[in-house]
C-alpha positions, 0 to 999 in steps of 0.5 A, spaced: 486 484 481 488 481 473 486 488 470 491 491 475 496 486 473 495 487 466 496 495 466 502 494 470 504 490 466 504 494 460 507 499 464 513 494 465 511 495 473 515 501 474 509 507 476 511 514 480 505 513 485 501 508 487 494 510 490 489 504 495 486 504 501 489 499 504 497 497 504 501 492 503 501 485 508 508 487 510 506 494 514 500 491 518 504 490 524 507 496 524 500 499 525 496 493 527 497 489 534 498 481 533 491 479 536 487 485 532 490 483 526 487 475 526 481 477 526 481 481 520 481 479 511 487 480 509 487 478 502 487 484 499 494 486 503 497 479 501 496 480 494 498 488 494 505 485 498 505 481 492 505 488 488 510 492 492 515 486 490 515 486 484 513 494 483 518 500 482 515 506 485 517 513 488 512 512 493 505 509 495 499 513 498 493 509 502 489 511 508 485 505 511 488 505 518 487 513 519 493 515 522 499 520 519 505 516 518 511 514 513 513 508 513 518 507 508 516 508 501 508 508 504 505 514 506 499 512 511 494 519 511 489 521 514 488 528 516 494 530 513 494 531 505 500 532 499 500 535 493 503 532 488 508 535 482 
């Protein structure tokens, strides 16, 4: 996580893309129910919310929760893909 802080840091926290398996915290509730979401470690998701807040991005690119879906910025993908230009 600090060695990820520090590049976006020398970055001055502007990025194009931003590629994770999982999403930030703020997203799971819209893809996992309240009860399903108790039960699992969201550590990494809190501390990439804290990323997304403080980041400017065009778009961020994870696919953890195996569904096609664009929330946002953040594309959730699955069975889709993208080419990136």
């Amino acid at each position: 996580m600090r060695r990820v802080e520090d590049s976006l840091d020398s970055e001055n926290w502007k990025i194009d893309v931003v590629f994770s398996h999982t999403c930030p915290y703020k997203y799971l509730y819209c893809l996992v129910n309240k009860r399903q979401h108790s039960s699992i470690d969201d550590t990494t998701e809190r501390w990439l919310d804290k990323i997304e807040d403080k980041l400017t991005y065009s778009r961020w690119y994870c696919g953890h929760f195996h569904t096609d879906e664009i929330i946002d910025k953040v594309h959730f993908m699955y069975q889709g893909f993208r080419e990136l230009i």
